[in-house]
C-alpha positions as CSV (number, residue, x, y, z in Angstrom):
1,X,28.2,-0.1,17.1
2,X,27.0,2.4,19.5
3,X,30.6,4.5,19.0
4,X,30.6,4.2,16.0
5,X,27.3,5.7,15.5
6,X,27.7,8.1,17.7
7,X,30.7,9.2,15.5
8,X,29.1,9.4,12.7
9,X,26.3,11.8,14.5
10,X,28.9,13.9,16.3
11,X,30.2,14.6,12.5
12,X,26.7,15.8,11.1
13,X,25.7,12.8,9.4
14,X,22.4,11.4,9.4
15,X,22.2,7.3,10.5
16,X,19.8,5.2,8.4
17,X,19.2,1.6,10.5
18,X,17.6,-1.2,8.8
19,X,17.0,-4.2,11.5
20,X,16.7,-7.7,9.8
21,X,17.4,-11.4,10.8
22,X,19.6,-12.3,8.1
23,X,18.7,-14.5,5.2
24,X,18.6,-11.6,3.2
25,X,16.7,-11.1,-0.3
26,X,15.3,-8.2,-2.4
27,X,13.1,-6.7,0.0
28,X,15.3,-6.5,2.4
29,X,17.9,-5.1,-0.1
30,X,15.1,-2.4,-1.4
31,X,15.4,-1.0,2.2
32,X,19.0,-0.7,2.3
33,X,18.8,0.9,-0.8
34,X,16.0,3.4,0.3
35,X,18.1,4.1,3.6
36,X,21.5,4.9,1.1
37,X,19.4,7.3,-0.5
38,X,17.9,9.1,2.2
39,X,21.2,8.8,4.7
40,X,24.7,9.9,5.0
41,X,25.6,6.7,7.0
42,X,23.8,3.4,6.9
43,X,23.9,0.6,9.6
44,X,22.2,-3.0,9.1
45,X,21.6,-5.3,11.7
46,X,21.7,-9.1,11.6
47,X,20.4,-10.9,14.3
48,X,18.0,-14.0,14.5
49,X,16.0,-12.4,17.8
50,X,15.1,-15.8,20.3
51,X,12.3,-13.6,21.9
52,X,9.9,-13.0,19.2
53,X,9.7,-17.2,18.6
54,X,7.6,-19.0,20.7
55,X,7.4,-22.7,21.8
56,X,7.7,-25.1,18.3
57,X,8.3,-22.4,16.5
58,X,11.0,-22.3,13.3
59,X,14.3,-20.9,15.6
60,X,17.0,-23.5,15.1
61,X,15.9,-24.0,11.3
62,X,15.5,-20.3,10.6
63,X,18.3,-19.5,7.5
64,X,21.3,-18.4,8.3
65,X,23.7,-17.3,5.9
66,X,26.3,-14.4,7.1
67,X,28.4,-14.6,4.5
68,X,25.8,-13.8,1.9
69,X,23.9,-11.0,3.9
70,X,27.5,-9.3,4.4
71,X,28.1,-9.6,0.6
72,X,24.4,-8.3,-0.4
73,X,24.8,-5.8,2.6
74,X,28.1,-4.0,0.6
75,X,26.8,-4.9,-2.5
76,X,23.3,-1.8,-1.5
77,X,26.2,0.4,0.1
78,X,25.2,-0.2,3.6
79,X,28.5,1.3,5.9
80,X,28.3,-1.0,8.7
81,X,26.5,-4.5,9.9
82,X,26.1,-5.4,13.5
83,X,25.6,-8.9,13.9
84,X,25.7,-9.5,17.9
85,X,25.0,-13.2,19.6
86,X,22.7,-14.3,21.7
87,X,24.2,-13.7,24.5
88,X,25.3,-10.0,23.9
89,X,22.0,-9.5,23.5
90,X,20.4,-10.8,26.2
91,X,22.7,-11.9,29.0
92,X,22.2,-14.2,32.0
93,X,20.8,-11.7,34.0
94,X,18.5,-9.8,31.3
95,X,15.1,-9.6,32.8
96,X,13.6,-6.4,31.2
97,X,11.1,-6.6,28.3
98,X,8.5,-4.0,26.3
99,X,5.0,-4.3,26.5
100,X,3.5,-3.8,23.2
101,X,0.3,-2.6,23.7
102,X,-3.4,-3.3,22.2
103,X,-2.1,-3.2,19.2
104,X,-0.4,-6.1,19.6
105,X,-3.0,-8.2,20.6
106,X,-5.4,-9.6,17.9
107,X,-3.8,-11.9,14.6
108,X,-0.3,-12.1,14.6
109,X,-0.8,-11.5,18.1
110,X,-3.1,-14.4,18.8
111,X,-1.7,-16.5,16.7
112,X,1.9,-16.3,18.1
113,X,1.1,-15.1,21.9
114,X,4.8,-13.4,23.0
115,X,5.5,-12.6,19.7
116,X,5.0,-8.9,19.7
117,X,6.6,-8.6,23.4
118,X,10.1,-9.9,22.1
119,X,9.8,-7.7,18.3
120,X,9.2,-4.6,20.7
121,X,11.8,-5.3,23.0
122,X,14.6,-6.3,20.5
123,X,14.0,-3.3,18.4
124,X,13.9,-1.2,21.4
125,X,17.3,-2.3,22.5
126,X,18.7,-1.8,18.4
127,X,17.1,1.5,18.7
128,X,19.6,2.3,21.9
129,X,22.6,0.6,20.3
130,X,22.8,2.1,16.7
131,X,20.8,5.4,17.9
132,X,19.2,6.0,14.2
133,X,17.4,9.1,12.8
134,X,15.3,7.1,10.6
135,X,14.5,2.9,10.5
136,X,13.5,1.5,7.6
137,X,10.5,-1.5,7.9
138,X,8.6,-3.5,5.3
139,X,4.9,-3.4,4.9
140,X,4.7,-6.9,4.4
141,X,4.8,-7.5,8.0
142,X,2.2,-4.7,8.7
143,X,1.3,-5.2,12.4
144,X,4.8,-5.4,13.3
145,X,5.2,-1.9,11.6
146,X,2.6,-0.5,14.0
147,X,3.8,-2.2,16.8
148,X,7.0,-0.2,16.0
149,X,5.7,2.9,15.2
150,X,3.1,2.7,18.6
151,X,7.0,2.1,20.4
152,X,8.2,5.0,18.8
153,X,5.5,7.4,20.0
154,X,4.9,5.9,23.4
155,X,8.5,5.7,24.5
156,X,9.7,9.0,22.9
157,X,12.6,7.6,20.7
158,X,13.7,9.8,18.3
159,X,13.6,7.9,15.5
160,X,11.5,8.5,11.9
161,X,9.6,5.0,11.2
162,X,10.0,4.6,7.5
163,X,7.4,1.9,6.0
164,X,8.6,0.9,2.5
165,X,6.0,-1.0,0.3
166,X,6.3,-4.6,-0.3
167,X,8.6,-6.3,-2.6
168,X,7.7,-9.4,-4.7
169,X,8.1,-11.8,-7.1
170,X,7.0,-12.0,-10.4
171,X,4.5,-14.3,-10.1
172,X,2.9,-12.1,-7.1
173,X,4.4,-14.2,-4.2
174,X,5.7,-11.3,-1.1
175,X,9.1,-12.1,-0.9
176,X,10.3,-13.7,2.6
177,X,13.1,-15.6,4.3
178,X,10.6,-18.2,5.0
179,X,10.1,-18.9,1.8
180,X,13.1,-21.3,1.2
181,X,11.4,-23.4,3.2
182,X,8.8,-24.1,0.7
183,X,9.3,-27.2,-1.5
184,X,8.5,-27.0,-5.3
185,X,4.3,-27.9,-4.9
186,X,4.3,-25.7,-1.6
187,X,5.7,-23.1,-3.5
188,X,3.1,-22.8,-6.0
189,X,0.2,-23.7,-3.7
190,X,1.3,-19.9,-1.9
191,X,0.1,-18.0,-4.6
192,X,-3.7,-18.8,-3.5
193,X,-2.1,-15.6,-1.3
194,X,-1.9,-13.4,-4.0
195,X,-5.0,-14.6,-5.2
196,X,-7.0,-14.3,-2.4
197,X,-6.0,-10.6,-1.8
198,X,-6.8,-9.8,-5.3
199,X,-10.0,-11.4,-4.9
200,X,-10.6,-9.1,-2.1
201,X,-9.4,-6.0,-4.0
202,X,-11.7,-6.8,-7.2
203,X,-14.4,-7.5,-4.2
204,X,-13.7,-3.9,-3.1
205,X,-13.4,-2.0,-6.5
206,X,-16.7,-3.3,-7.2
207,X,-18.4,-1.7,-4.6
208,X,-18.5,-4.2,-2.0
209,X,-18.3,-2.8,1.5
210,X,-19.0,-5.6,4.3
211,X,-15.7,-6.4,5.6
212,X,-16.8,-9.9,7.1
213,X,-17.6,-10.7,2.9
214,X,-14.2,-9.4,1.4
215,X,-12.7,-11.6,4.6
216,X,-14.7,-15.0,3.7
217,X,-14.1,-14.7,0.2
218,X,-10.1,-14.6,0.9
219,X,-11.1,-17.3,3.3
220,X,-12.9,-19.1,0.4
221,X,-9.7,-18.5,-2.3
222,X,-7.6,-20.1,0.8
223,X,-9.4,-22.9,1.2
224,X,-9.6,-24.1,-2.2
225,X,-5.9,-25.2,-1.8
226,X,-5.4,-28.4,-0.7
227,X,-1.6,-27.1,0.5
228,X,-3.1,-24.4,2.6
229,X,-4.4,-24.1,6.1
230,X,-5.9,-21.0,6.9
231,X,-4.7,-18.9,10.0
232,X,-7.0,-15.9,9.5
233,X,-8.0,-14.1,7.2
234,X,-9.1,-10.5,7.9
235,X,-9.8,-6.6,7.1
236,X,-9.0,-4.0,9.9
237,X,-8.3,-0.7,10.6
238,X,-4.9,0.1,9.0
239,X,-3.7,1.8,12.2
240,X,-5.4,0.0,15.7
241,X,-5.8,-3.7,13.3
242,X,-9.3,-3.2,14.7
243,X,-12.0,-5.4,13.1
244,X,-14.2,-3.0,11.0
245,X,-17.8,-3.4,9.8
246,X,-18.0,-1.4,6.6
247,X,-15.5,-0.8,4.6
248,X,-15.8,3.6,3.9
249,X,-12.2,4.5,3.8
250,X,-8.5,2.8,3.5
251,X,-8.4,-0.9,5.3
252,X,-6.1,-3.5,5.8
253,X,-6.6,-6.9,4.0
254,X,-4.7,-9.8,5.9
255,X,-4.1,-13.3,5.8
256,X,-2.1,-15.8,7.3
257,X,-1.5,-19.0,6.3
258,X,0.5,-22.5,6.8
259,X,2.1,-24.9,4.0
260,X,3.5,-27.9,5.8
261,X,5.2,-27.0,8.2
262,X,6.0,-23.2,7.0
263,X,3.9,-20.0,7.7
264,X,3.6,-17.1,5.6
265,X,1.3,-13.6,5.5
266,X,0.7,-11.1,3.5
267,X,-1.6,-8.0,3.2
268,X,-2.9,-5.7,0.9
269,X,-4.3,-1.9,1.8
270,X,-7.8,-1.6,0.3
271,X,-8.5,1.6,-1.1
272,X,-12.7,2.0,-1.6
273,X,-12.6,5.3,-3.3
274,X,-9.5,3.9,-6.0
275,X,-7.2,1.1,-6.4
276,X,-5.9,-0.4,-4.0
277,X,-2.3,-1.3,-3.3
278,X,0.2,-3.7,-1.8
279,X,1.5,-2.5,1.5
280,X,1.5,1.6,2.1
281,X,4.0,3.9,1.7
């Protein structure tokens, strides 16, 4: 992968990387796409990353499907897939790892303690293997985004972080792997996501500014489902994920929450002085 890349820069073209772990769908495919525009040469990467899942987490059940991701991969024009194992990626006597930062630390962070450390480090090393100009993220997994971008800037890697804006379905649902897990009733119980972040927006529009109220009333929507179980639900500072008091200028809406046995979030950026938006661009 590396030669190849390296190839491809030594000829003048520019190397567009989108990092995944397989079990493609449309969002994923909307960032291939975005990188084929923007790129001479496009590399995906496929690789279901053992770091970032913590103890009882979904590893062995997370979906797999190469053949599919390859034929969705060609199918957005994307020139090459690296798909390493395990074990090329982390071999018996692997011992180094990234420390995230502050970022990192609350939600997600919380909620899944390690997570963060393995995301950074994985995309560190797939940063030093397919040596991109630009790497394209989804909003949809927001802190993630700035734990990237925070790696970026504090390790000097050349690379442009390009945040594309989330992709759904048509009833509102963000559009995730883990959402084959969901049988039929969990499927429609997620939408009390969608809901509650609209409920929050409306909240917003109409003039509301206490943070801790827009974050309770997303709460409230969550509850209200008999399916759901409420992780968190929250309103920070788009860029440090910093608990705010008032809400003067663009924030972050945020909620996590479980359906059996699967976990999904979503987020929304709130936008005081207009309307607000799904993810940011």
């Amino acid at each position: 992968m590396r030669r190849l890349s390296l190839a491809e820069r030594a000829a003048g073209k520019s190397v567009g990387f989108v990092p995944t772990m397989g079990a493609l769908h449309e969002g994923h495919v909307s960032l291939m796409r975005r990188a084929r525009a923007e790129n001479d040469f496009v590399a995906v990467s496929i690789f279901v990353n053992p770091t970032q899942f913590g103890p009882g987490e979904d590893l062995e059940r997370y979906p797999r499907d190469l053949e599919r991701d390859l034929d969705l991969s060609a199918g957005a024009g994307v020139d090459a897939v690296f798909a390493p194992s395990a074990e090329e990626m982390y071999p018996k006597d692997f011992s180094s790892a990234v420390e995230p930062g502050a970022v990192a630390g609350p939600l997600e962070g919380a909620s899944r303690p390690g997570h963060f450390r393995g995301v950074a480090t994985v995309v560190a090393k797939l940063f030093n293997i397919v040596l991109p100009d630009r790497a394209y993220f989804g909003q949809k997994d927001a802190q993630q985004l700035a734990v990237i971008r925070n790696l970026v800037r504090g390790l000097n890697f050349g690379v442009q972080v390009v945040a594309c804006p989330i992709v759904r379905e048509p009833d509102g649902l963000a559009m995730s792997s883990r959402n084959a897990y969901l049988n039929p009733g969990e499927r429609q119980a997620a939408l009390c996501l969608a809901r509650a972040l609209k409920t929050a927006a409306d909240l917003v529009a109409d003039g509301e500014r206490q943070a801790t109220k827009v974050a309770a009333a997303m709460a409230e929507e969550i509850v209200e489902e008999p399916l759901a179980e409420l992780d968190y639900a929250a309103v920070v500072d788009p860029d440090s994920f910093e608990d705010i008091e008032k809400i003067t200028r663009p924030a972050l809406a945020l909620l996590a929450v479980r359906f059996g046995r699967t976990r999904l979030i979503d987020n929304l950026l709130l936008e005081p002085a207009g309307r607000s938006r799904a993810g940011r661009k």
